[in-house]
FIKOL-742347 format. One record per residue (C-alpha): x, z, y; residue in three letters. Coordinates in Angstrom, 1 decimal, padded with zeros to 4 digits, always signed. Example, Ala and Ser with C-alpha at 12.3 -4.5 7.8 and 13.67 -1.06 7.14 Angstrom:
// FIKOL-742347
+--------+--------+--------+---------+
|     xx |     zz |     yy | residuo |
+--------+--------+--------+---------+
| +012.3 | +007.8 | -004.5 |     ALA |
| +013.7 | +007.1 | -001.1 |     SER |
+--------+--------+--------+---------+
This chain:
// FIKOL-742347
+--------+--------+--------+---------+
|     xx |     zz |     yy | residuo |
+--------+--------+--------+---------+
| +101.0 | -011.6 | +006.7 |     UNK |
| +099.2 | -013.6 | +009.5 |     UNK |
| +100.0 | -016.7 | +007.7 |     UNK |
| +098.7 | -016.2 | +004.3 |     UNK |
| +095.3 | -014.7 | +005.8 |     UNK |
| +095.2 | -018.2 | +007.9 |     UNK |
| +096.2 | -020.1 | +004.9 |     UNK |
| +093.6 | -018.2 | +002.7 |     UNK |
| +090.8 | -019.0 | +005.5 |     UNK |
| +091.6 | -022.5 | +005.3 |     UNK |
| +091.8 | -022.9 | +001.2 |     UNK |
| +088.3 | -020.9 | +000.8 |     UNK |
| +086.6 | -023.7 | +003.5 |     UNK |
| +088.7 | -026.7 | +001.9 |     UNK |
| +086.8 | -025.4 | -001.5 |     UNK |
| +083.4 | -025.3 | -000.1 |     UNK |
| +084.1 | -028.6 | +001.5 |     UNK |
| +085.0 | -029.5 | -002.3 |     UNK |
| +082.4 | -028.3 | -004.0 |     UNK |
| +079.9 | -029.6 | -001.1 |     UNK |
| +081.5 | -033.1 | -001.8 |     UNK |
| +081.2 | -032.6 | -005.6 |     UNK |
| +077.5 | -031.3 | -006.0 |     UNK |
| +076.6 | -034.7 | -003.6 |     UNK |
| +078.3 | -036.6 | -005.8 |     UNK |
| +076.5 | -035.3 | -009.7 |     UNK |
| +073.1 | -036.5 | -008.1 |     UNK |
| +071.7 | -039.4 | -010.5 |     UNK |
| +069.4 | -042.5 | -009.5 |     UNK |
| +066.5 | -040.7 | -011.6 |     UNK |
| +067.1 | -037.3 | -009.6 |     UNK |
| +067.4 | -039.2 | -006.4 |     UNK |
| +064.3 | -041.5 | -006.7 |     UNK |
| +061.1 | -040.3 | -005.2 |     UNK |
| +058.4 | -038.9 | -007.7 |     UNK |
| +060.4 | -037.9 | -010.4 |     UNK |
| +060.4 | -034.5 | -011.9 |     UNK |
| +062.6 | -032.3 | -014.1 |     UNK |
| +060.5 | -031.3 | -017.5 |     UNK |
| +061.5 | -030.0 | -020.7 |     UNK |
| +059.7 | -032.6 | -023.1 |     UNK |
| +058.7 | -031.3 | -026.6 |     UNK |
| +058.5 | -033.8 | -029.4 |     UNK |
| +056.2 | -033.5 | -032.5 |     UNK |
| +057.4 | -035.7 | -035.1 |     UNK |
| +054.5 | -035.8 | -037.6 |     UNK |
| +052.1 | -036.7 | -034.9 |     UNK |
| +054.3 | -038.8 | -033.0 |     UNK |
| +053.3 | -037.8 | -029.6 |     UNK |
| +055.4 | -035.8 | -027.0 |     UNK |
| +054.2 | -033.3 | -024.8 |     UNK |
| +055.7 | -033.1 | -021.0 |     UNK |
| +054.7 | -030.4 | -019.0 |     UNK |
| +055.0 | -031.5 | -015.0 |     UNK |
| +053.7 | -029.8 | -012.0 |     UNK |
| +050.5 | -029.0 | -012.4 |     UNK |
| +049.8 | -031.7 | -015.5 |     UNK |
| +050.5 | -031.3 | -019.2 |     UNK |
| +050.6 | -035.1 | -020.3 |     UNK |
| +050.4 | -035.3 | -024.3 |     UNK |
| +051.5 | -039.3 | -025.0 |     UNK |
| +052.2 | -041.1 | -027.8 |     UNK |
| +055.8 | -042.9 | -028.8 |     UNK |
| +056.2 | -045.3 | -031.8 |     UNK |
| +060.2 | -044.3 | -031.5 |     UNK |
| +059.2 | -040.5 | -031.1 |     UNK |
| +062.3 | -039.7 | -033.4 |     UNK |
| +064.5 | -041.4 | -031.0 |     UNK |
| +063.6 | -039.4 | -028.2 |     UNK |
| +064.3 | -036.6 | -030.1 |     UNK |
| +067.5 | -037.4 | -030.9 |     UNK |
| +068.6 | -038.0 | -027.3 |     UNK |
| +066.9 | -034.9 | -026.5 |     UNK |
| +069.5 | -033.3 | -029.6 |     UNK |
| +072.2 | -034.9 | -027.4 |     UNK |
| +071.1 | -034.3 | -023.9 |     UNK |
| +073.3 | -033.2 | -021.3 |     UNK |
| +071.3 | -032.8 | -018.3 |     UNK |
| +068.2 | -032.0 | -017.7 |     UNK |
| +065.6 | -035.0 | -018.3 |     UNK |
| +063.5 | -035.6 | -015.9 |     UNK |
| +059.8 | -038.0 | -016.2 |     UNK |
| +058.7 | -040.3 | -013.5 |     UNK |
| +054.9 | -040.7 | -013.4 |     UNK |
| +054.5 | -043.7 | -012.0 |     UNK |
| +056.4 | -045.8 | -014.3 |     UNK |
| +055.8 | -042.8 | -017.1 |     UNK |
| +059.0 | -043.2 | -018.0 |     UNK |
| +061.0 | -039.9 | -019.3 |     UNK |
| +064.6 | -040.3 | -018.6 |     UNK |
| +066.8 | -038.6 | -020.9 |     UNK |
| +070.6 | -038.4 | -019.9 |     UNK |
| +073.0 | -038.3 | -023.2 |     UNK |
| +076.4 | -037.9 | -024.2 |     UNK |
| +078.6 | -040.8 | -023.5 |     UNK |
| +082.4 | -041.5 | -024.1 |     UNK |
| +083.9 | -041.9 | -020.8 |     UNK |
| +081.0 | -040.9 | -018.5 |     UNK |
| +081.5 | -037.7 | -017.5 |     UNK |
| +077.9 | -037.3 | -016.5 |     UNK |
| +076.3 | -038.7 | -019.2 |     UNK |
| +074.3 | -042.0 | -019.9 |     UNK |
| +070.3 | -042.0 | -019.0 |     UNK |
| +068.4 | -043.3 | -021.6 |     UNK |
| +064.8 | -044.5 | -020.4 |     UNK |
| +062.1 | -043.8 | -022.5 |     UNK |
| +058.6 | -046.2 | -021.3 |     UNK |
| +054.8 | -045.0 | -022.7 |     UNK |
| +052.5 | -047.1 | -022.4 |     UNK |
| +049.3 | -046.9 | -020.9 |     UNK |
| +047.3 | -044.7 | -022.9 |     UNK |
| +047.5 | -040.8 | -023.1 |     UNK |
| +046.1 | -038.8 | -026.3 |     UNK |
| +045.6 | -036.0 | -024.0 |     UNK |
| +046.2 | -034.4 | -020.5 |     UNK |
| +045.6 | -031.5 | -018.9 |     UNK |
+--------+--------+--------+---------+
C-alpha cells in the first residue's frame, strides 16, 4: 500500500507540472503583448460601427468590412482581445490544423463616431 500512495503523490504533482506547462504554453502574442485587453466587441451591421467596451472606455468605431468582423466573431474560439494603441481588435478563429485557432487582426482607422 506504501507504494501506490507514493506513486499517487508523484502522478498528482507530474499533472500539475503538466497542466502548469500546458496553460504557459496557450498564451498568444496578442495576450502576451503589453496594452492589450480582452473585450467582448458588439457589431451593428446597419450602422456599420462596432462597439468595444474596455476598461474604463466604451469606444464606438466605424468598419467598412463590419460584416467580416462579425463573422470571425460567429467563428471565434477565444476570447478577442483589442489593443488601443494600434486600435486593432484581434479576433482568434477556427483554423484546420491550429489547435488554438488563427488571430485575425482587425485595424480602425483614426476616427471614432463615439467614446465614452
Amino acid at each position: 500500500m506504501p507504494y501506490q500512495s507514493e506513486s499517487i503523490h508523484s502522478d498528482a504533482s507530474q499533472a500539475r507540472s503538466n497542466q502548469n506547462h500546458s496553460t504557459q504554453a496557450h498564451s498568444t502574442p496578442a495576450e502576451a503583448g503589453a496594452g492589450t485587453v480582452t473585450v467582448i466587441p458588439a457589431v451593428d451591421l446597419y450602422l456599420g460601427t462596432v462597439t468595444i467596451a474596455a476598461r474604463n472606455k466604451t469606444f464606438r468605431l466605424r468598419h467598412p468590412e463590419a460584416q467580416l468582423i462579425a463573422r470571425a466573431l460567429a467563428q471565434a474560439v477565444r476570447p478577442s482581445t483589442w489593443c488601443e494603441a494600434s486600435r486593432t481588435l484581434t479576433v482568434t478563429v477556427a483554423a484546420v490544423g491550429k489547435r488554438h485557432g488563427r488571430p485575425q487582426p482587425f485595424t480602425f482607422g483614426s476616427g471614432t463616431f463615439g467614446s465614452d
